[in-house]
N, C-alpha and C positions, 0 to 999 in steps of 0.2 A: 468570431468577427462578424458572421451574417449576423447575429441576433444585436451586435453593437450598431448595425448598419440600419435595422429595421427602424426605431426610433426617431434618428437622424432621417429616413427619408420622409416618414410623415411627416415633420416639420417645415424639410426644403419643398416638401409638396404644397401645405398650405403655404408659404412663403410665394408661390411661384403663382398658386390661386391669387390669392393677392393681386401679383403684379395681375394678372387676367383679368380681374374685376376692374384695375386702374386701368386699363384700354378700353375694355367697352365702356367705362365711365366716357373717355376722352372718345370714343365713336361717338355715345349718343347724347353725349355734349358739344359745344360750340368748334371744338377740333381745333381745338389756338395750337399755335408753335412751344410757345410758354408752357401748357398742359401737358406736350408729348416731351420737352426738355425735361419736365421734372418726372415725370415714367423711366424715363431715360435714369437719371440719378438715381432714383428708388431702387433699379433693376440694379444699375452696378451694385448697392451697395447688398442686392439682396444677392449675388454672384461671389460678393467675396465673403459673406456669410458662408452659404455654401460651401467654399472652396475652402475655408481660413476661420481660426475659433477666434473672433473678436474678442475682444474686453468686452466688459457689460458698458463701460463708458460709452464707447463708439455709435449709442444713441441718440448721444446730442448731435452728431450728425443731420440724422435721419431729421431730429426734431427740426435743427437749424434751416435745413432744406427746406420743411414745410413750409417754416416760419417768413422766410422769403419769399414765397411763393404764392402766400393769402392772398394778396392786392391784388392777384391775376386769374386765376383760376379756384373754383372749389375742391378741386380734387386734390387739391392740398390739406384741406380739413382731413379728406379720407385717409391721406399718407400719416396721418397720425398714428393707426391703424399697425404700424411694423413695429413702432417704439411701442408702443402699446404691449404688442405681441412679447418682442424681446427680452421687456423688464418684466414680464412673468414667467416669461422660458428660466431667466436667471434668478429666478426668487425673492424679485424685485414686484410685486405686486401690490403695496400701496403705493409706490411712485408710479405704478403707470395708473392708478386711478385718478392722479392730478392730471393727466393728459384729458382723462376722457370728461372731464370738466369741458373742456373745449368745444363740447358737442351747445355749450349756452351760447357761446359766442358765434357759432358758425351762420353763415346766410344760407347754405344747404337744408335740406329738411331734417330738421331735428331730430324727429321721429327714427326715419332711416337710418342716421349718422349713429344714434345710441343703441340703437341692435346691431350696428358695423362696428361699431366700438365695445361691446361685450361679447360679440363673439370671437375676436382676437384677443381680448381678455383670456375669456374662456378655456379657449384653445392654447395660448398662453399656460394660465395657471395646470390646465392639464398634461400638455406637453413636461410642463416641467413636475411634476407627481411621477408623470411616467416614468421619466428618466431618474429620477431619485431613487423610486422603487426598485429598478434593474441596475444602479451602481451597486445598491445595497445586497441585492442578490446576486451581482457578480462576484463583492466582496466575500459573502457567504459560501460560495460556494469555491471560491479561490484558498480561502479558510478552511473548509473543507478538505479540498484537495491536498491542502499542505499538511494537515493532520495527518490525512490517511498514508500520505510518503514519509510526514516521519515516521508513522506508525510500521512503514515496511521496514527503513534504516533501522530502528531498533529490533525490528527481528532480527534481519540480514546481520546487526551486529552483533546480538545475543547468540546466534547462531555458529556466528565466527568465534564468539568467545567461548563458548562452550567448547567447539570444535577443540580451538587452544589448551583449552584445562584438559580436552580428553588428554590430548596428543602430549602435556608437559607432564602430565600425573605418569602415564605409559612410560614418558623417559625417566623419570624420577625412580619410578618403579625399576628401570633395565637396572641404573647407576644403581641403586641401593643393594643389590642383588650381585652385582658386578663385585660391588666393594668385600660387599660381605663373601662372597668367597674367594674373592683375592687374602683377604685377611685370615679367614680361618679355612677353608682347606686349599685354597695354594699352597699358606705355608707349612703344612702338613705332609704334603704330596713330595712339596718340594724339598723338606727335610727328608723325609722316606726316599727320594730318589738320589738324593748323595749319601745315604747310610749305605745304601744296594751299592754303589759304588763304591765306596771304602771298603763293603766284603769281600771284594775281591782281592783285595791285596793284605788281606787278614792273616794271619798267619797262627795264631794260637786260637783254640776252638772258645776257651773261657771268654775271650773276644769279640771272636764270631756268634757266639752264643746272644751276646748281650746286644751286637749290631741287629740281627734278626728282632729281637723281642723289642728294641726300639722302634724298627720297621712294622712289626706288627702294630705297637701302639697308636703309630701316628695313623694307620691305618685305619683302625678302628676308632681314631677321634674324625678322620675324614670323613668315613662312614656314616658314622653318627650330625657331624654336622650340616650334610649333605640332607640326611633324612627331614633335621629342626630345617634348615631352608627349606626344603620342598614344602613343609607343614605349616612353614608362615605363609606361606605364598600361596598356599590354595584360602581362599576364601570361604567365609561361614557363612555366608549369603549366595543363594544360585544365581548365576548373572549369566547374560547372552545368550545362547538358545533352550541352555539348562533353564533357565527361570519359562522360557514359554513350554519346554516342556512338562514344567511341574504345572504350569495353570491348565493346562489341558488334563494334567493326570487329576488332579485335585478338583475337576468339573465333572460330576457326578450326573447330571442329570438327563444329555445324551451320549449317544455312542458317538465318538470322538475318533476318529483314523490323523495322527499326527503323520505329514512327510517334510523330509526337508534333503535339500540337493546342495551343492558348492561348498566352498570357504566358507566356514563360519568364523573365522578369525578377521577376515576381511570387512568385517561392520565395525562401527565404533560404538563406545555408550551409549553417547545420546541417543540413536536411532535406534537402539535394541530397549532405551527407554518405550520409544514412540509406539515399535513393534507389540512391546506386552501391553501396553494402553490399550491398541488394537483388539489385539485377542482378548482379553478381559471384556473391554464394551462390547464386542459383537457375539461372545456367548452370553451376554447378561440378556440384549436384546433376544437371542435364541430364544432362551429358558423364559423370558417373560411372554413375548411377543408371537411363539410360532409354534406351528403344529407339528417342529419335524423332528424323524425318529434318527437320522445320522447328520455328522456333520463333518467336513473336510477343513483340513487346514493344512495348507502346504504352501512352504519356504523354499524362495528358493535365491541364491547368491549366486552373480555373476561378478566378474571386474569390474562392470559399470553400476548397477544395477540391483537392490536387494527389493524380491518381491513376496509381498504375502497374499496370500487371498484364505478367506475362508466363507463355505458355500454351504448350505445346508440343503434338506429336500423337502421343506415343507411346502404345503401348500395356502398356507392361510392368505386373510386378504392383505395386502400391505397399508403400511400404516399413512396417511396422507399428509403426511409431513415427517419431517429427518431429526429426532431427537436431539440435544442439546449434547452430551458426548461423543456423538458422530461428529458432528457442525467442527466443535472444540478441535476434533481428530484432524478433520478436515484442512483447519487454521494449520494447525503445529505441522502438519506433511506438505503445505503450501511455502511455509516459511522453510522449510530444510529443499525446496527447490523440486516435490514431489506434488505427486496427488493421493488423491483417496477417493475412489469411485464407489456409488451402489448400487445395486440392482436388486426389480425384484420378479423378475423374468424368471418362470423356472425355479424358483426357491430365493433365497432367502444371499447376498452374492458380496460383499465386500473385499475389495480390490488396494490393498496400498502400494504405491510403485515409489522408493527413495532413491535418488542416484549417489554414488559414492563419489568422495572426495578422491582424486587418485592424488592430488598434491600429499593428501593427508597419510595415506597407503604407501606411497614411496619415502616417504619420512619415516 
C-alpha cells in the first residue's frame, strides 16, 4: 500500500504546486475578486482529484472554467495548465497538446506561458510512464506470487497424496494378507480343530487312527502355508532403515559408525524415501568434497519427529555455495513440513528434522 501511495503523492504534490503558483500569480497581479473565484474553483476541483478517481472527462470542466474566465483575468490562460496535466496523467497526450496551442492566443507572455505549459505536459506525460510502469510491476509480481502459492498447493497436495497411496497400499496390503489366511490356514486350523474334537468321542482306534493323521495333514498344510505367506510378504528389495543401512554398508570409502534409536515402523515411504536421498547425497559430498577419516550417522525416531544427522570430521575448507542436490533435498523436506540444515562448523554437519503425521500413525 505504501509504495501505491508514493506515486499518488507526487502527483497531488504537483497538483497543489500548481494551485501555489495560481496565488502568487493573483498576489503579484492585479488581485481582482474574479482572479481569486477562479483559484477558488481550480482548488475544489483539484481537492476532489485528490480525494476521488475522476473520469479522464471531468476535464472539460477545468477547461470550461478557464474558458469563462479569459475576458477577466490572465490567470485563466494558466489554468490551462491542470487539463493539460491530467490528459497526460491519463494517456491522453496528444489531446492536451491542443490546449497548449492556447499559449498563441493568450495576452500573457508567451514565452512564460509555453514553459508553463510543457512543464505540466511534462510532468504529466511522466507522472503517467510512472504509474504504468509500477501497475505492470505490481501485476508481475502479484503473478509471481500466485505461481509461487500454487507452487506450494501442489506440493502440500502431492504430499497428501502420496501420504494417501502410502497409508491405502499398507491397508491393501493388511486385507490381502487377512484374506489369504482366512482362506487357507483358517480353514486348515479350523478343520484340525473339530477332528481333535471328534477324537474324543472315537471309539475304534482304525478311526482314531485316521482322525489323527487328518489332524496331522491339515497341520502340515497350515505350516506350510504359513511359511509361502511369510515369503511373499517379505520383500526383495531393502526398504526403511534396511535400505539406509545397506548404503552405509556399501560406502567404502570412509569409516562409517551407523546408530539408530526408536520405532522404526513409525516412518512411512515417502520419508524413508527422502531419508536415503539424504545419506546417499551427503556421503557422495563426503568422498568428493572432504578430508575426513570418520563419519557419523545417527537416526533417530520419536512419536513426533524422525531425525537424521550425519557429521564427519574433516577439516577441509567449505565449499561457498550448497550444491544442487542439497538445495533439491532441502525443497522436498520443506514440502513434507521439515527442514534440512548445514553446517560447516567443526566438520562437515547435515541435519534433516521431518515431523510425522500422527493422523497417519493412528490409521
Amino acid at each position: 500500500m505504501k509504495k501505491r501511495m508514493e506515486p499518488l503523492l507526487f502527483v497531488n504534490s504537483w497538483r497543489f504546486l500548481m494551485m501555489g503558483a495560481f496565488i502568487h500569480l493573483w498576489v503579484l497581479g492585479d488581485s481582482q475578486i474574479s482572479s481569486f473565484i477562479l483559484i477558488l474553483l481550480l482548488l475544489l476541483m483539484t481537492c476532489l482529484r485528490w480525494r476521488f478517481a475522476l473520469p479522464v472527462w471531468f476535464v472539460l470542466v477545468d477547461i470550461l472554467i478557464c474558458f469563462f474566465y479569459f475576458p477577466y483575468t490572465d490567470i485563466a490562460y494558466y489554468g490551462f495548465a491542470l487539463p493539460i496535466f491530467e490528459l497526460a496523467l491519463k494517456g491522453k497526450g496528444l489531446f492536451s497538446l491542443f490546449l497548449c496551442a492556447g499559449v498563441f492566443f493568450a495576452q500573457a507572455s508567451s514565452s512564460f506561458l509555453f514553459w508553463f505549459f510543457f512543464q505540466a505536459f511534462f510532468f504529466g506525460v511522466f507522472s503517467f510512464i510512472f504509474l504504468k510502469n509500477q501497475e505492470m510491476y505490481r501485476v508481475d509480481i502479484d503473478e509471481q506470487r500466485k505461481v509461487r502459492y500454487e507452487l506450494e498447493r501442489i506440493k502440500i497436495d502431492l504430499l497428501e497424496a502420496n501420504q494417501s497411496v502410502s497409508h491405502q497400499a499398507e491397508l491393501m496390503e493388511r486385507y490381502r494378507i487377512a484374506r489369504e489366511l482366512h482362506d487357507h490356514l483358517g480353514h486348515d486350523l479350523t478343520g484340525a480343530t473339530l477332528a481333535l474334537q471328534a477324537y474324543q468321542y472315537v471309539q475304534e482306534p482304525e478311526e482314531a487312527k485316521k482322525i489323527l493323521q487328518e489332524v496331522k495333514n491339515r497341520l502340515e498344510r497350515s505350516t506350510k502355508s504359513l511359511r509361502e505367506t511369510v515369503h511373499n510378504m517379505t520383500p526383495m528389495t531393502r526398504i526403511g532403515v534396511e535400505s539406509l543401512e545397506s548404503v552405509v554398508r556399501n560406502f567404502q570409502q570412509k569409516d562409517i559408525e551407523f546408530k539408530r534409536s526408536g520405532n522404526m515402523l513409525l516412518v512411512p515411504a515417502h520419508i524413508w524415501s527422502l531419508l536415503e536421498s539424504c545419506v546417499k547425497e551427503t556421503l557422495t559430498n563426503v568422498a568428493k568434497h572432504s578430508n575426513a577419516t570418520k563419519v557419523e550417522v545417527d537416526l533417530q525416531v520419536t512419536e513426533s519427529i524422525v531425525r537424521l544427522s550425519i557429521k564427519d570430521n574433516g577439516t577441509a575448507k567449505k565449499l561457498s555455495h550448497t550444491g544442487s542436490g542439497l538445495r533439491s533435498l532441502q525443497m522436498r523436506s520443506r514440502s513434507m513440513g521439515g527442514s534440512l540444515s548445514i553446517s560447516h562448523e567443526n566438520g562437515f554437519l547435515v541435519v534433516c528434522v521431518i515431523p510425522l503425521d500422527k493422523e497417519m500413525l493412528n490409521g
